[in-house]
Backbone atoms as SQL, in Angstrom:
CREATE TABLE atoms (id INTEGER PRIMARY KEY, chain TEXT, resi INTEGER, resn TEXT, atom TEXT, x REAL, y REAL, z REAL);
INSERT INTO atoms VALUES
  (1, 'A', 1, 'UNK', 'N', 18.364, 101.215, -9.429),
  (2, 'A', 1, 'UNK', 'CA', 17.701, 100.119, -8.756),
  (3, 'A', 1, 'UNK', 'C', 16.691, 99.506, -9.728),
  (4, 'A', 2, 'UNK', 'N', 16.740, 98.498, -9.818),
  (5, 'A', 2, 'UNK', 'CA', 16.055, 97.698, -10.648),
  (6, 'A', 2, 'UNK', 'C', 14.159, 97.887, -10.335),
  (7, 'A', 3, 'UNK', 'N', 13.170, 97.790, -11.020),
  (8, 'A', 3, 'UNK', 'CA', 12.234, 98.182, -10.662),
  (9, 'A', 3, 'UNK', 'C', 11.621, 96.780, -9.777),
  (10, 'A', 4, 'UNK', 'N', 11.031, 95.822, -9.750),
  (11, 'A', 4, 'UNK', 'CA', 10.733, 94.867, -8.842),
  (12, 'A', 4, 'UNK', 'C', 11.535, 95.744, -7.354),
  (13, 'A', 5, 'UNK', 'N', 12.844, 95.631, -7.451),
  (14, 'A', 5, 'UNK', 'CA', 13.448, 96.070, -5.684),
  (15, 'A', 5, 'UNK', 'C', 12.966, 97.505, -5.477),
  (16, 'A', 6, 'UNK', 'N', 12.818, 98.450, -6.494),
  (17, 'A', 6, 'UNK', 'CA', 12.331, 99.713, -6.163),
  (18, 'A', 6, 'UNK', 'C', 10.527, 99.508, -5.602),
  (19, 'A', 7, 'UNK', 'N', 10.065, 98.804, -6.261),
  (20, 'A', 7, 'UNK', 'CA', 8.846, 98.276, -5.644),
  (21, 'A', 7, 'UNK', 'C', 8.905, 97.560, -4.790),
  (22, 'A', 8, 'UNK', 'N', 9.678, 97.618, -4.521),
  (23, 'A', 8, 'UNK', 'CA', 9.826, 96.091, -2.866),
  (24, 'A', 8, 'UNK', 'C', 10.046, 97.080, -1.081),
  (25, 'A', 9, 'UNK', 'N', 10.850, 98.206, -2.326),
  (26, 'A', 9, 'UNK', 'CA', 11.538, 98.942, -1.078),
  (27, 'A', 9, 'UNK', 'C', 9.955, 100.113, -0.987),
  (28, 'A', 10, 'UNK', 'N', 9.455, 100.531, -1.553),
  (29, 'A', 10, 'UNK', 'CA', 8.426, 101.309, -1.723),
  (30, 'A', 10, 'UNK', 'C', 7.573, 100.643, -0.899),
  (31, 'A', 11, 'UNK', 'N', 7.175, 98.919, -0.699),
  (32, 'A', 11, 'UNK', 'CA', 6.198, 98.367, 0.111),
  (33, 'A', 11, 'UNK', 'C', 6.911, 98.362, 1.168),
  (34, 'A', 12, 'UNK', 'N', 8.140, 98.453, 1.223),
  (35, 'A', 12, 'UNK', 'CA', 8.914, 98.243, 2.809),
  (36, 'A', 12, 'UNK', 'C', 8.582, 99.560, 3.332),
  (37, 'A', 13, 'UNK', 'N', 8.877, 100.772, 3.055),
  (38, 'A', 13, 'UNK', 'CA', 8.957, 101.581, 3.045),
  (39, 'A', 13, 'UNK', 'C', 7.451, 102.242, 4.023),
  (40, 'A', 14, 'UNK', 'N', 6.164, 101.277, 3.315),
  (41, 'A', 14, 'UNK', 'CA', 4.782, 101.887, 4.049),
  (42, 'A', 14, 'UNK', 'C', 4.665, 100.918, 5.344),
  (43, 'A', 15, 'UNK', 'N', 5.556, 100.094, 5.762),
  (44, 'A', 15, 'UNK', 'CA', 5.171, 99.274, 6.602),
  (45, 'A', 15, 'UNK', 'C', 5.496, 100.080, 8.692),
  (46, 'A', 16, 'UNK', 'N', 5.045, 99.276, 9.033),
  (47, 'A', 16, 'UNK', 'CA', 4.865, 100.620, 10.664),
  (48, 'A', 16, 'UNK', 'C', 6.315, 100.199, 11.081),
  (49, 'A', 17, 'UNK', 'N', 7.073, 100.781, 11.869),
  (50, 'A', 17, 'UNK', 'CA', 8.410, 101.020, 12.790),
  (51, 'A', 17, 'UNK', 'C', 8.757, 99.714, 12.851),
  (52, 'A', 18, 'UNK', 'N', 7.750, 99.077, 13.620),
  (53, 'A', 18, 'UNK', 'CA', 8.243, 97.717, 14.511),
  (54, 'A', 18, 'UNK', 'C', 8.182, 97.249, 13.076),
  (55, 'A', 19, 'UNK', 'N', 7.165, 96.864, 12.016),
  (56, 'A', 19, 'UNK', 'CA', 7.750, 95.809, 10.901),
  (57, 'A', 19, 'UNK', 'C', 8.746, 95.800, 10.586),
  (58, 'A', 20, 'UNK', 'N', 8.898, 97.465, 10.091),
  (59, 'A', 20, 'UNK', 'CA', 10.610, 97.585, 9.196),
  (60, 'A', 20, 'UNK', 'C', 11.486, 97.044, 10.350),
  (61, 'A', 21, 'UNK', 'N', 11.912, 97.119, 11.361),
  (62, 'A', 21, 'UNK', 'CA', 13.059, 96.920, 11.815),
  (63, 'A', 21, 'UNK', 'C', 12.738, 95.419, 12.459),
  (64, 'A', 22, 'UNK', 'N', 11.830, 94.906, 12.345),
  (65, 'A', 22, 'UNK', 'CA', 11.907, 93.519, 11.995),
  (66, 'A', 22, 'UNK', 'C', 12.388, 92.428, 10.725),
  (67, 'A', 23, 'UNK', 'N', 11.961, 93.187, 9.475),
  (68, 'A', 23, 'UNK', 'CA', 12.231, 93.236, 7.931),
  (69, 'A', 23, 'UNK', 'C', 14.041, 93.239, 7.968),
  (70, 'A', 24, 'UNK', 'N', 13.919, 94.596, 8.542),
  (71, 'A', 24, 'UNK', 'CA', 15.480, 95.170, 8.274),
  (72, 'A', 24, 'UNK', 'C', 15.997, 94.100, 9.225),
  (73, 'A', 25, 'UNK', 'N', 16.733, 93.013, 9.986),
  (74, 'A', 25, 'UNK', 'CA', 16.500, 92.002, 10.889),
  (75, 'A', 25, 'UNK', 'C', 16.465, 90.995, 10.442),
  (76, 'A', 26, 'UNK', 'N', 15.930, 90.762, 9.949),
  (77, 'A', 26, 'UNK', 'CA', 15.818, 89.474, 9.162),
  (78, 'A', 26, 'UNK', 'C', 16.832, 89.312, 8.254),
  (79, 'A', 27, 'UNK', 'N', 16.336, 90.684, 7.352),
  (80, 'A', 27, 'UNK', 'CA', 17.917, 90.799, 6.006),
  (81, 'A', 27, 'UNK', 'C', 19.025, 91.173, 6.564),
  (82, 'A', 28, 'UNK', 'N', 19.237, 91.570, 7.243),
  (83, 'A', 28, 'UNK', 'CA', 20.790, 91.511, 8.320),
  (84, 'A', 28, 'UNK', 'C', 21.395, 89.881, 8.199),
  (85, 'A', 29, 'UNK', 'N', 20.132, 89.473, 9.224),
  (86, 'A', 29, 'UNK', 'CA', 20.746, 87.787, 9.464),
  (87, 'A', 29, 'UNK', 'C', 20.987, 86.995, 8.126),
  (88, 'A', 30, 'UNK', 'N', 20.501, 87.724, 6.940),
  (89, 'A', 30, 'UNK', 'CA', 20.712, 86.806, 5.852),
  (90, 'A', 30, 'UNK', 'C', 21.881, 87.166, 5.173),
  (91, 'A', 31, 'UNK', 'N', 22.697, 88.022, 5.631),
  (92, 'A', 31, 'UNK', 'CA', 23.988, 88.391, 5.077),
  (93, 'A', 31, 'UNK', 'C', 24.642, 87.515, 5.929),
  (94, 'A', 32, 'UNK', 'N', 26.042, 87.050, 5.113),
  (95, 'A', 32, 'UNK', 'CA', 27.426, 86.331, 5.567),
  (96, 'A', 32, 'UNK', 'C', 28.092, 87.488, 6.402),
  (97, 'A', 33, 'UNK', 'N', 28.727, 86.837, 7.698),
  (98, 'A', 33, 'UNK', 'CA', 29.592, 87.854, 8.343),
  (99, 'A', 33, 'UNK', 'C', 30.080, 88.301, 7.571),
  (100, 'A', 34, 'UNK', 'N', 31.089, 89.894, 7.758),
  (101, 'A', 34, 'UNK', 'CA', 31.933, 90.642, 7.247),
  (102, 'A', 34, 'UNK', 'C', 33.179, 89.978, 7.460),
  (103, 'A', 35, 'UNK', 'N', 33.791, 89.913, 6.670),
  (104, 'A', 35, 'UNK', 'CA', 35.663, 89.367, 6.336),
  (105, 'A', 35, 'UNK', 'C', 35.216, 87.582, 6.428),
  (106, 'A', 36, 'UNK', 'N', 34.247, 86.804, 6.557),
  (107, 'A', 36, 'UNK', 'CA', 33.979, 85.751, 6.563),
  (108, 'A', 36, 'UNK', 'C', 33.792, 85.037, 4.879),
  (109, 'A', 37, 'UNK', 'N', 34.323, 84.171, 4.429),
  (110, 'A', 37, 'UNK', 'CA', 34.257, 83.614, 2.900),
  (111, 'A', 37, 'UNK', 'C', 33.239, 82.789, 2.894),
  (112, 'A', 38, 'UNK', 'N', 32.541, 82.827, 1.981),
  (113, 'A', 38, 'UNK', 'CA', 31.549, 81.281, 2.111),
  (114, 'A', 38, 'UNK', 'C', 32.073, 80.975, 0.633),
  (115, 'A', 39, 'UNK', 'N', 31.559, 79.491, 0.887),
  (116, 'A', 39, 'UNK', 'CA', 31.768, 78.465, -0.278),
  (117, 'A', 39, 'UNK', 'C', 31.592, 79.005, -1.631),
  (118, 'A', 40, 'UNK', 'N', 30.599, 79.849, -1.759),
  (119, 'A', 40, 'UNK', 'CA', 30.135, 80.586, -3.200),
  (120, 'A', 40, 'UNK', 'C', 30.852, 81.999, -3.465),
  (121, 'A', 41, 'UNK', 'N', 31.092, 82.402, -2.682),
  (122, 'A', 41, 'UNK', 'CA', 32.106, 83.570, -2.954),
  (123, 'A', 41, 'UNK', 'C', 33.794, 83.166, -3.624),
  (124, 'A', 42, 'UNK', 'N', 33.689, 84.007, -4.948),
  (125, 'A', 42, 'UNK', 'CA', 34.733, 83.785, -5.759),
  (126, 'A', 42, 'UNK', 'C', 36.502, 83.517, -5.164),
  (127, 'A', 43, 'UNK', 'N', 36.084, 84.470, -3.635),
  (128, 'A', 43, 'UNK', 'CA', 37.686, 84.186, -3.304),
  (129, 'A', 43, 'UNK', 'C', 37.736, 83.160, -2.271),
  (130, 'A', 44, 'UNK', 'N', 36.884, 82.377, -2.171),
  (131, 'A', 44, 'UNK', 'CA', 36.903, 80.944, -1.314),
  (132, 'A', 44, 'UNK', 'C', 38.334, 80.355, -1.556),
  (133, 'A', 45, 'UNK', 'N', 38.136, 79.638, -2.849),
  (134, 'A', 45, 'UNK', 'CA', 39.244, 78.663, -3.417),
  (135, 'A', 45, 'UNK', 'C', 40.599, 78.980, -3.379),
  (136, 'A', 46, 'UNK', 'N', 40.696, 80.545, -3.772),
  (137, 'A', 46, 'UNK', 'CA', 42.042, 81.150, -3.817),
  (138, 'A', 46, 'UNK', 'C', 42.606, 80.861, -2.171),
  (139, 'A', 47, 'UNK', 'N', 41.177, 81.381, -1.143),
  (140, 'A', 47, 'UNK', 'CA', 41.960, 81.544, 0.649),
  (141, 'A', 47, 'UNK', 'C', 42.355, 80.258, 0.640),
  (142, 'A', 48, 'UNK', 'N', 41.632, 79.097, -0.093),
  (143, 'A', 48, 'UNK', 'CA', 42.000, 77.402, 0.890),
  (144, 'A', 48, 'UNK', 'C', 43.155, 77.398, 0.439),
  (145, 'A', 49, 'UNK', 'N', 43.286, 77.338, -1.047),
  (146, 'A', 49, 'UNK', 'CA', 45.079, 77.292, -1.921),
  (147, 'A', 49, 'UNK', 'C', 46.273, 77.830, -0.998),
  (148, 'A', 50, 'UNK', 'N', 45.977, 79.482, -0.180),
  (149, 'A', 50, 'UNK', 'CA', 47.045, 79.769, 0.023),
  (150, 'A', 50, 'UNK', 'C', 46.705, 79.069, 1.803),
  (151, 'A', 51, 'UNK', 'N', 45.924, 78.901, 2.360),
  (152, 'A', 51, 'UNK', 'CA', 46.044, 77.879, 3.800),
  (153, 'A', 51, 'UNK', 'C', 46.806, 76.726, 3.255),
  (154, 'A', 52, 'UNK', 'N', 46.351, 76.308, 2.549),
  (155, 'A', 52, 'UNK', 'CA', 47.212, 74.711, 2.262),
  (156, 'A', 52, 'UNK', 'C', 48.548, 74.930, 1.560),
  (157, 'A', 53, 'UNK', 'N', 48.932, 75.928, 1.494),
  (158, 'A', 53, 'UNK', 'CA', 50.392, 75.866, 0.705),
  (159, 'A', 53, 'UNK', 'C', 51.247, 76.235, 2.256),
  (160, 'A', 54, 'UNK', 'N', 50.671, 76.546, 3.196),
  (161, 'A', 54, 'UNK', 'CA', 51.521, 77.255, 4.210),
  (162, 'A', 54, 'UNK', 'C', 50.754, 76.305, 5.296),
  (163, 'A', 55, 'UNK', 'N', 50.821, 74.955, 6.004),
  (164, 'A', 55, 'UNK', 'CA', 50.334, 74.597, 6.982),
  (165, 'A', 55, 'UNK', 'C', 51.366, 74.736, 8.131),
  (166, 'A', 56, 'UNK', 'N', 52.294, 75.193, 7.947),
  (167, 'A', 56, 'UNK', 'CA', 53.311, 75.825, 9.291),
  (168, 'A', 56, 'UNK', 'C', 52.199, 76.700, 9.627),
  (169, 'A', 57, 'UNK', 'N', 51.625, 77.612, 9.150),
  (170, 'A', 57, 'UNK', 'CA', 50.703, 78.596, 9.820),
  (171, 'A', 57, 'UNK', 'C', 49.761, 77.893, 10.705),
  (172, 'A', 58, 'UNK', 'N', 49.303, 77.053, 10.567),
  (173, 'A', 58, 'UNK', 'CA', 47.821, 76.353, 10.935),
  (174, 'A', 58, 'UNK', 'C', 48.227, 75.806, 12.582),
  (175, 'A', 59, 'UNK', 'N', 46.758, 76.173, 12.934),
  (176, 'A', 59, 'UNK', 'CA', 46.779, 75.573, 14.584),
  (177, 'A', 59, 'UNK', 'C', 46.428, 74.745, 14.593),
  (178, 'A', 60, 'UNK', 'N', 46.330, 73.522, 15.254),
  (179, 'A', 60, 'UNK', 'CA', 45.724, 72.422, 15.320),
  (180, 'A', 60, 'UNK', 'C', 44.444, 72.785, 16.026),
  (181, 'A', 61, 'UNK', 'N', 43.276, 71.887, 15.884),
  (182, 'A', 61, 'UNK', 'CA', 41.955, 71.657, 16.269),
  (183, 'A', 61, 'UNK', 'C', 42.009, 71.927, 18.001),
  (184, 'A', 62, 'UNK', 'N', 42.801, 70.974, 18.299),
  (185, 'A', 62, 'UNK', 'CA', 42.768, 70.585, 19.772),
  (186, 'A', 62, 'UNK', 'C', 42.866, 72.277, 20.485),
  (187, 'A', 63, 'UNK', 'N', 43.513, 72.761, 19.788),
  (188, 'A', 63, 'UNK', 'CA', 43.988, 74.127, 20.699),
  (189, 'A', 63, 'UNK', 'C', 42.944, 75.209, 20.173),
  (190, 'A', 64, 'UNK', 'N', 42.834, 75.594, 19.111),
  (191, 'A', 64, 'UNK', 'CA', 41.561, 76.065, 18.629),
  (192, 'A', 64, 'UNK', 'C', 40.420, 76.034, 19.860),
  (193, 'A', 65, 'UNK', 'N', 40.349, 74.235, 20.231),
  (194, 'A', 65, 'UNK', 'CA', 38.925, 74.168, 20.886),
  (195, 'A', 65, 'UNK', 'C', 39.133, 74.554, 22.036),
  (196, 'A', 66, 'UNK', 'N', 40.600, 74.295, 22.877),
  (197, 'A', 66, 'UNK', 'CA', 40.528, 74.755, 23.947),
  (198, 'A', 66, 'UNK', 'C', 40.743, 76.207, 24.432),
  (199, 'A', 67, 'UNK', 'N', 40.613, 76.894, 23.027),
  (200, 'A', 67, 'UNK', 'CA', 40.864, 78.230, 23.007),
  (201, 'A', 67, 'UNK', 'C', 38.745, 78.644, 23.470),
  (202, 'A', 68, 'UNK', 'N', 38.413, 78.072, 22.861),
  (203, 'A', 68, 'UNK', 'CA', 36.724, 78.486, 22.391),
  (204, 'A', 68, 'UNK', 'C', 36.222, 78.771, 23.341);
């Protein structure tokens, strides 16, 4: 662990119950869902390539929404 985060986690670390799991909470919400791609993640481009080579797969919008 790099020292700055080892010192980060060391101040997390003295803080009371309710902070940390407010802390811990916060950095949760700042992670991307699990199995979800975002724009900056390296295998973005590759998933759109293989959606758009196969649009027989694809649902249309309309049904999507009336699925929601």
């Amino acid at each position: 662990m790099q020292s700055a985060t080892a010192n980060l986690l060391d101040a997390a670390l003295k803080l009371s119950d309710e902070e940390r799991s407010a802390l811990a909470l916060r950095l949760m919400e700042s992670l991307p869902p699990e199995g979800i791609l975002t724009v900056d993640d390296p295998d973005f481009e590759a998933e759109l390539e293989r959606r758009f080579a196969d649009p027989a797969g694809a649902i249309p919008w309309s049904e999507l929404r009336s699925e929601a």
